[in-house]
C-alpha positions in Angstrom: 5.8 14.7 3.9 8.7 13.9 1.8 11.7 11.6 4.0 16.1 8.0 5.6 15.8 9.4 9.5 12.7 11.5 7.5 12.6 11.9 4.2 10.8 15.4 5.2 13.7 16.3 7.6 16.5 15.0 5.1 14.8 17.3 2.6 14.5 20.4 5.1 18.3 19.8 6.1 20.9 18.3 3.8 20.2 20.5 0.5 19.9 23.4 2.0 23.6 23.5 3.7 26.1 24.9 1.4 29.4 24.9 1.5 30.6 28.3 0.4 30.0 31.0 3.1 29.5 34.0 1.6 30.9 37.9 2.6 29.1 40.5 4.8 29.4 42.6 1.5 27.8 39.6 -0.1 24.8 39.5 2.4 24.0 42.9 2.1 23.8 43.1 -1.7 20.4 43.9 -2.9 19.0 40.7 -4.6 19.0 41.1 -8.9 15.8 39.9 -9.0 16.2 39.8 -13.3 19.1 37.0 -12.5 17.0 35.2 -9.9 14.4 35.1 -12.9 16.2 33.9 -15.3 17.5 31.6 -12.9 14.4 29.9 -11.8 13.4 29.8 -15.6 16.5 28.4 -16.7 16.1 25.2 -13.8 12.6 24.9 -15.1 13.6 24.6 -18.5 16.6 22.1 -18.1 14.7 19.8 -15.4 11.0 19.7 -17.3 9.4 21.4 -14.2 5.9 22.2 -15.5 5.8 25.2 -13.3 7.1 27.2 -10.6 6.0 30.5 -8.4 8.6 32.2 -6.4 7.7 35.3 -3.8 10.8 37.4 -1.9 9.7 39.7 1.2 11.7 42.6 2.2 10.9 43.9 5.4 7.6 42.4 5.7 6.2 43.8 2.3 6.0 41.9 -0.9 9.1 42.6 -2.8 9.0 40.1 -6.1 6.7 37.7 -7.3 7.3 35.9 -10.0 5.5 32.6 -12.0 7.3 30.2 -14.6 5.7 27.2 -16.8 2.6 26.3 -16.6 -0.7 24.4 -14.4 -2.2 21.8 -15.3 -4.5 23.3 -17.2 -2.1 24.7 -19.6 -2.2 28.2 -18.2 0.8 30.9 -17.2 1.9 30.4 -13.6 1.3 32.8 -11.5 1.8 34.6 -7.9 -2.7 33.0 -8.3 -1.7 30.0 -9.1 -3.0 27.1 -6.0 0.1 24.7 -5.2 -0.3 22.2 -2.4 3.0 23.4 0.6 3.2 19.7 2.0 4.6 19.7 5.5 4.9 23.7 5.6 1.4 23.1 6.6 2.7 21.8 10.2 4.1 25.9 11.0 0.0 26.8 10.5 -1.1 24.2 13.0 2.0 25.2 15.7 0.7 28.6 14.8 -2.6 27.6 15.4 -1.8 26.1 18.8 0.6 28.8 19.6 -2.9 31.2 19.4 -4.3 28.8 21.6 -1.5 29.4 24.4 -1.5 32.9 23.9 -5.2 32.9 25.0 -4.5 30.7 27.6 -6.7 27.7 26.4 -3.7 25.3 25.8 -0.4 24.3 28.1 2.6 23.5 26.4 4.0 21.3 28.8 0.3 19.6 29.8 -0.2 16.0 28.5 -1.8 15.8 25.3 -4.5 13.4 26.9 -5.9 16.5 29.4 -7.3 17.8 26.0 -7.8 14.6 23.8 -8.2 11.9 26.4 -9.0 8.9 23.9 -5.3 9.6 23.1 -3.9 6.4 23.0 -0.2 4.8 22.2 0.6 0.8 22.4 2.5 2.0 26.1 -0.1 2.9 28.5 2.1 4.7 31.0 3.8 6.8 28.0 0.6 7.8 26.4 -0.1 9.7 29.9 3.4 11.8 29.4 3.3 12.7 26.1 3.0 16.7 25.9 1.9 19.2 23.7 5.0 20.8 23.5 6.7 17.9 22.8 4.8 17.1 19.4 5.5 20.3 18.4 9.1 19.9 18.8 8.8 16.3 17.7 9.9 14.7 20.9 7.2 12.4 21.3 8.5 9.1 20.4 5.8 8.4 18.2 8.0 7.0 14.9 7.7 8.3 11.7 6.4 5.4 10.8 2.8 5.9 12.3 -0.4 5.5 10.3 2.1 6.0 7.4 -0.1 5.7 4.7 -2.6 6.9 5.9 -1.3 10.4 6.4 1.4 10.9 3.8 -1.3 9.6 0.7 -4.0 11.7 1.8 -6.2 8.6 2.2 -10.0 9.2 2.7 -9.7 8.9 6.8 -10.8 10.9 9.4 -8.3 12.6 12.8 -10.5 9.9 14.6 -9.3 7.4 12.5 -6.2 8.6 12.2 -6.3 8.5 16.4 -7.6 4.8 16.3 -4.3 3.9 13.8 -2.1 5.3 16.9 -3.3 2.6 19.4 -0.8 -0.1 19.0 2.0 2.1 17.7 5.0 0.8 19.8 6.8 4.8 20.5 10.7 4.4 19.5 12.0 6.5 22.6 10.9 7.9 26.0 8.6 11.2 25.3 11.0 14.2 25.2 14.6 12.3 24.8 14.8 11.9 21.3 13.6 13.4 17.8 11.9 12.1 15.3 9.9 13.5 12.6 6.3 12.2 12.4 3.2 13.8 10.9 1.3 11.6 13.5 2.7 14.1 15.8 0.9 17.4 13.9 -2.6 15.5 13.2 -2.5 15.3 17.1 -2.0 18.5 17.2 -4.6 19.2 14.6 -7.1 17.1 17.5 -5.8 19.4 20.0 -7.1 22.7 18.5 -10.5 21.0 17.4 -11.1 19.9 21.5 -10.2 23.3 22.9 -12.3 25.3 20.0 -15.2 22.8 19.5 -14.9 23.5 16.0 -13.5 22.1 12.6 -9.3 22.1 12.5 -9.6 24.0 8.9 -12.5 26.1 10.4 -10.5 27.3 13.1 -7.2 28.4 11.1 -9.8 29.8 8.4 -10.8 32.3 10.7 -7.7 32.8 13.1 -5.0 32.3 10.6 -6.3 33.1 7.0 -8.9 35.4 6.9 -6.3 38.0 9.0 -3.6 37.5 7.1 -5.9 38.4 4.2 -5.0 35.0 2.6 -7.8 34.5 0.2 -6.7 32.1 -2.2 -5.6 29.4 0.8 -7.7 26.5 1.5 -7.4 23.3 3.4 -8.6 21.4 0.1 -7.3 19.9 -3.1 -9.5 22.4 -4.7 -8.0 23.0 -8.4 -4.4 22.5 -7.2 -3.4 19.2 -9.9 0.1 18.5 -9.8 2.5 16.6 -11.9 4.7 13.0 -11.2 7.2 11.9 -13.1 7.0 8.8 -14.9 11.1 7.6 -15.7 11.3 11.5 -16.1 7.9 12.5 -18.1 6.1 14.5 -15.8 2.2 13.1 -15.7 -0.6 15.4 -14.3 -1.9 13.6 -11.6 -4.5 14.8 -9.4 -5.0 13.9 -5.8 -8.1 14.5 -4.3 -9.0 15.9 -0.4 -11.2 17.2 1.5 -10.6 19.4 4.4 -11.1 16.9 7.1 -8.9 14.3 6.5 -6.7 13.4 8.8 -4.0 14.3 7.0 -4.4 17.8 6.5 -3.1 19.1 9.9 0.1 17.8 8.6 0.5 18.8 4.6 -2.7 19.7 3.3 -2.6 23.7 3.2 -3.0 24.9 -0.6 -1.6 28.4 -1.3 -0.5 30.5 -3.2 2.8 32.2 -3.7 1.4 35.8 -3.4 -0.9 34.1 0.0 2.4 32.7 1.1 4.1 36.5 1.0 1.8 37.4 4.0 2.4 34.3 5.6 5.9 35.1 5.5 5.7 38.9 6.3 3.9 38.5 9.5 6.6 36.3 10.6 9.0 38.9 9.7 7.0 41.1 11.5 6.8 39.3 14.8 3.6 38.1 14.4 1.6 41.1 13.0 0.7 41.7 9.9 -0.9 44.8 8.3 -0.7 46.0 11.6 -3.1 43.1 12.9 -1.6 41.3 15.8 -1.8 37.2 15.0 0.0 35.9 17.4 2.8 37.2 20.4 6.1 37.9 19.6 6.9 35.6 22.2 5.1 32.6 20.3 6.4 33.4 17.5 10.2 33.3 19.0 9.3 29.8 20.9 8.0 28.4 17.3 11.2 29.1 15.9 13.5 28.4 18.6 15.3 25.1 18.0 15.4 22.5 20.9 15.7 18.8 18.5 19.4 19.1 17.5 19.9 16.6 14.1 23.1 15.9 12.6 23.4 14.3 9.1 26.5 13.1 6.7 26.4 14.8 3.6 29.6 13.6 1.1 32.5 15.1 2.6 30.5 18.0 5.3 28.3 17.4 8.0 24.8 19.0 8.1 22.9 19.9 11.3 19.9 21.4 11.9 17.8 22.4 15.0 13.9 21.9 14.9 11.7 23.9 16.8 8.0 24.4 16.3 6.9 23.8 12.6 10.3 25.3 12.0 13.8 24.4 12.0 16.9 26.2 12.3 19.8 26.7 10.8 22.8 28.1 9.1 22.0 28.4 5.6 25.4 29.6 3.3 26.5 31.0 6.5 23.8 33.2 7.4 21.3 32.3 10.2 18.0 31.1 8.6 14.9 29.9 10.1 13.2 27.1 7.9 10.6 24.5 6.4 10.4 22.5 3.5 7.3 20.4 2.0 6.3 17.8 -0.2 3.5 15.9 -1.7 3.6 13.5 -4.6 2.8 16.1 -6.7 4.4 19.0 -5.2 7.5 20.6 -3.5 7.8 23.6 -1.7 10.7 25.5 0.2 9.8 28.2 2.9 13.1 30.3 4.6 13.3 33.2 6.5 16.6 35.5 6.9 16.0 37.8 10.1 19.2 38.9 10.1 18.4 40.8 6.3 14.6 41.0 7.2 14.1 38.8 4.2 12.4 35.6 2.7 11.4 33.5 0.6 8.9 30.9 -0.6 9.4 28.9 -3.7 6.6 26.1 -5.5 7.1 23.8 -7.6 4.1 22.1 -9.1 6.1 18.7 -9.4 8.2 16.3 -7.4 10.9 13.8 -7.7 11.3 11.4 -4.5 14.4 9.4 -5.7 15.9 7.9 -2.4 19.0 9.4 -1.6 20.1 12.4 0.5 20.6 15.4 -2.1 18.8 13.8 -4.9 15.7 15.8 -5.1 15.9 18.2 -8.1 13.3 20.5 -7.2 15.5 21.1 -4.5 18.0 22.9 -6.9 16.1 25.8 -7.2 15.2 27.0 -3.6 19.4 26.5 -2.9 20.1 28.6 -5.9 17.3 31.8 -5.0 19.2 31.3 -1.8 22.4 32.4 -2.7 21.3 34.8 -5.5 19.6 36.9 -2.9 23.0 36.6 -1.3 24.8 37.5 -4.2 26.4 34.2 -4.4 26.7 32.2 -7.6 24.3 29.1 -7.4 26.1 25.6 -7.7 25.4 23.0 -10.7 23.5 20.2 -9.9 22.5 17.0 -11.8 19.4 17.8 -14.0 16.2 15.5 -13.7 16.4 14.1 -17.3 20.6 13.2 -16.9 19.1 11.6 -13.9 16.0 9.9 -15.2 18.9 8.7 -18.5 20.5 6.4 -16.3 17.5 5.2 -14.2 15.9 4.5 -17.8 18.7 3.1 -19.2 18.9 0.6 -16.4 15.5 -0.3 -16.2 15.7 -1.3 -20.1 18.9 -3.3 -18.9 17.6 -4.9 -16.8 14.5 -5.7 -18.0 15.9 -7.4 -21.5 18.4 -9.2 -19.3 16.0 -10.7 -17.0 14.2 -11.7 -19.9 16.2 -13.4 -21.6 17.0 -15.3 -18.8 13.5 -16.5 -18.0 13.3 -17.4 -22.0 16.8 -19.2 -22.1 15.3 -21.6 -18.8 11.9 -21.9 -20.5 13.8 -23.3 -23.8 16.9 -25.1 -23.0 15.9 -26.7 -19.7 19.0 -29.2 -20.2 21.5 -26.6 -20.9 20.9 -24.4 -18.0 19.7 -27.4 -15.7 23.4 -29.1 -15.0 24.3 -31.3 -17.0 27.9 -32.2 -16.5 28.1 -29.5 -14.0 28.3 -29.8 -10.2 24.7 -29.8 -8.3 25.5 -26.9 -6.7 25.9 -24.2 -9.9 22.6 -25.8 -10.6 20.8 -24.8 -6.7 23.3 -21.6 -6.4 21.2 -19.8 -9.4 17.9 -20.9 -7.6 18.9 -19.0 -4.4 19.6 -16.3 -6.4 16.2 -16.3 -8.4 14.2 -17.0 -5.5 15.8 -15.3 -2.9 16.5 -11.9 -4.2 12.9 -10.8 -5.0 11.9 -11.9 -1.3 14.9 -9.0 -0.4 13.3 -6.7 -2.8 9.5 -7.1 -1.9 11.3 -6.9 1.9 14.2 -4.2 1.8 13.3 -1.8 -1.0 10.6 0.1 1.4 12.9 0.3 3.5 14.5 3.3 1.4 11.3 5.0 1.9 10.2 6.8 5.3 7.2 4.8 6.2 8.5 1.7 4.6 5.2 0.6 2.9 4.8 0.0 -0.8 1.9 2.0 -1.1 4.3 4.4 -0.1 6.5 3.9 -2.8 3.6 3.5 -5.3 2.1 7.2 -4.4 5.4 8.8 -4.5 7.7 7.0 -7.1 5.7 4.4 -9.2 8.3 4.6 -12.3 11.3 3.3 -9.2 8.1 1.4 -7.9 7.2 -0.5 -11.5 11.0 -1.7 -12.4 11.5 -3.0 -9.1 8.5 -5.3 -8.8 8.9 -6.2 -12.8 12.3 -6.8 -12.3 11.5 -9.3 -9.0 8.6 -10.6 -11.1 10.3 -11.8 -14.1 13.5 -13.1 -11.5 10.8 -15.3 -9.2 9.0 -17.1 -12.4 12.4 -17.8 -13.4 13.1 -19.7 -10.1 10.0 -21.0 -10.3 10.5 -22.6 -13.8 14.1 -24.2 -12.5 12.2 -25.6 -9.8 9.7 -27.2 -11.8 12.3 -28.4 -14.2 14.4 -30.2 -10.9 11.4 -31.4 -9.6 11.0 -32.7 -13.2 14.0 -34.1 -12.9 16.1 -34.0 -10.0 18.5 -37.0 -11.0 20.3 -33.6 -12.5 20.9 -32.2 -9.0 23.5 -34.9 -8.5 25.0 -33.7 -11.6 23.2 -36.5 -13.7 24.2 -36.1 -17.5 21.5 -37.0 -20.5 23.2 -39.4 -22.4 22.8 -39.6 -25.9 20.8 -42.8 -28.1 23.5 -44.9 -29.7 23.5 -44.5 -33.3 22.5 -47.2 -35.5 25.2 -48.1 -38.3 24.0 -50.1 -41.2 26.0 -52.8 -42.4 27.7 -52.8 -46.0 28.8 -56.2 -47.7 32.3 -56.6 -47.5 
């Protein structure tokens, strides 16, 4: 909810769009699902991923499920085993809503206040406007940016909250001219469905979503679902706590399983019926996946674009059409894609994450690319591994660290030497800006690599990245601080004052 425009949207687009386009012949083989196994093990072994569950559909029936690693717990994945889906949760609330319209309780194109009128944005006249269908498709204007932290950490807040956050949020663009993915959009959404139904957002999909799709393992709670960050590339249980109110969950806080997730998929595959139990219209189904919010991104030397639609987004994927979602938590990744065209999909979960800024950085996402082109009968590409990665970040950060060090020790020690002396005022000031000004430009700019541009941000999603960056501004600032005591000391130095040496007393010999 990781992610950039979006780190979410970067994640759901710019991995996924590979180069190589493979044959009809190629499209029509028959996945080896023994490769795809070995596969998926051999990514979890060279990356460290503590575990992974991977499910394929075939014409809306389960056709391989498959677990690798372990919980946190120790035990064997399996197709059991709970993994938070992130912001794959957002196609269960447009699913949700799309129920809603098929019943004829909700409008797409009525404003959002006709059902939640407290609904409030820092522009009066635009908070009128706003439409349902235009949250859905991520029109809104609302940035990414709003009530950040709140919704990407799974803080302890209510949708009401969560609505109170939105009331000086300044939108970035008129509502419907220009997309933007924000989760603020989807816990709107989540409000939506509790006014029309009078009842609990998780209460409602339990019974209209879940309980038909015979998903009995799925919750809208943390439940026993403990994933793993990685510290400088040692992956560290780390549970995160929710409940299923929070106003967070409308947006990323569905926990499933792989097996769960096979019906999921199948009833889309089916048009909206699963088990021969009507969910949703086929028509609903076909709006949520049509793509209306064209985005374009640079990737090296291609360009990747992408069409969202509904909870979904759109897409060639290796040169087949693909409809699809991504998700992520601190402590989880997961990759949803469905191939009409072959009547197939796939859902993979990875019990860890990695949110290194940087388009195509994402290891975990190295495994949903390769199952896509297996089942394609395409040769995955190499990627860089997580601990080749994590080498260099490491071997920086230790760098960087002793550097910086000795630095601060050389000013603490030899004032004189690094105060001037017969040097020119200004190499004396020019190594203050430095020391002073660059961690101002770090506590500043580096959120800025992050989404919601917040260091809590940073700190719930990459604390090792998180940790070097404020040591390494720490230990900079106190050495600033120390040259500026030592010129205040004494500033005869600025002017390039030189300590003169005590005359040296000769004694006198008889002649």
């Amino acid at each position: 909810m990781v992610t950039r425009r979006a780190v979410q949207a970067t994640c759901l687009a710019v991995t996924l769009m590979l180069s190589r386009v493979p044959s009809i012949e190629a499209a029509e083989h028959a996945p080896d699902y023994a490769n795809i196994d070995r596969y998926v093990q051999s990514q979890v072994d060279a990356n460290h991923f503590p575990g992974v569950a991977l499910a394929v559909v075939e014409r809306a029936s389960l056709a391989h499920a498959q677990g690798f690693g372990h919980d946190s717990q120790g035990q064997q994945v399996t197709a059991q085993t709970p993994f938070m889906i992130g912001s794959n949760s957002k196609s269960f609330t447009a699913l949700a809503v799309m129920q809603l319209v098929d019943a004829g309780a909700v409008a797409l194109d009525t404003p959002v206040q006709s059902y939640v009128p407290e609904f409030r944005v820092a522009d009066t006249a635009a908070s009128a406007q706003i439409t349902v269908r235009q949250l859905l498709n991520q029109t809104s204007g609302i940035p990414a940016t709003a009530a950040g932290d709140m919704l990407l950490e799974f803080q302890d807040a209510s949708l009401q909250q969560g609505l109170a956050a939105l009331s000086a949020v300044q939108l970035h663009a008129p509502p419907g001219t220009a997309y933007e993915y924000a989760n603020a959009n989807y816990m709107l959404l989540g409000m939506v469905v509790e006014a029309v139904t009078q009842e609990p957002y998780a209460t409602y999909v339990q019974h209209h979503i879940l309980e038909p799709l015979e998903m009995r393992h799925t919750h809208l709670e943390s439940g026993s679902a403990v994933g793993y960050r990685f510290w400088f590339g040692v992956p560290v249980a780390d549970p995160m706590a929710y409940t299923s109110d929070v106003a967070s969950v409308p947006t990323g806080g569905v926990v499933s399983t792989a097996d769960d997730m096979s019906h999921y998929l199948a009833m889309y595959l089916d048009n909206g019926q699963y088990a021969g139990t009507r969910i949703v219209s086929a028509n609903a189904i076909a709006e949520m996946q049509r793509g209306v919010s064209d985005v374009t991104f640079s990737e090296g030397d291609r360009i990747v674009r992408l069409a969202y639609g509904m909870g979904w987004a759109t897409g060639d994927i290796g040169g087949i059409p693909a409809v699809y979602h991504t998700g992520g938590s601190p402590q989880f990744s997961s990759w949803m894609v469905l191939i009409p065209s072959e009547q197939r999909a796939f859902i993979t979960l990875t019990n860890a994450n990695n949110w290194i800024p940087g388009p195509g950085l994402s290891s975990t996402e190295l495994i949903p690319k390769g199952v896509m082109l297996l089942t394609a009968g395409e040769t995955p590409e190499q990627g860089t591994s997580l601990p080749s990665m994590y080498t260099w970040i490491d071997v920086v950060a230790a760098a960087l660290a002793v550097v910086l060090t000795w630095s601060l020790v050389r000013r603490v020690r030899h004032p004189a030497d690094r105060l001037g002396g017969r040097l020119h005022a200004a190499l004396t000031v020019a190594p203050l800006t430095w020391e002073l000004g660059l961690p101002i430009a770090v506590w500043l700019g580096f959120p800025h690599l992050y989404e919601v541009h917040s260091w809590t941000h940073i700190m719930t999603y990459t604390p090792d990245l998180g940790l070097v960056a404020i040591v390494a501004a720490t230990i900079l600032l106190l050495t600033g601080v120390v040259r500026s005591a030592q010129l205040v000391h004494e500033p005869r130095l600025l002017s390039g004052g030189v300590r003169m040496a005590a005359p040296r007393t000769v004694a006198a010999h008889p002649s």
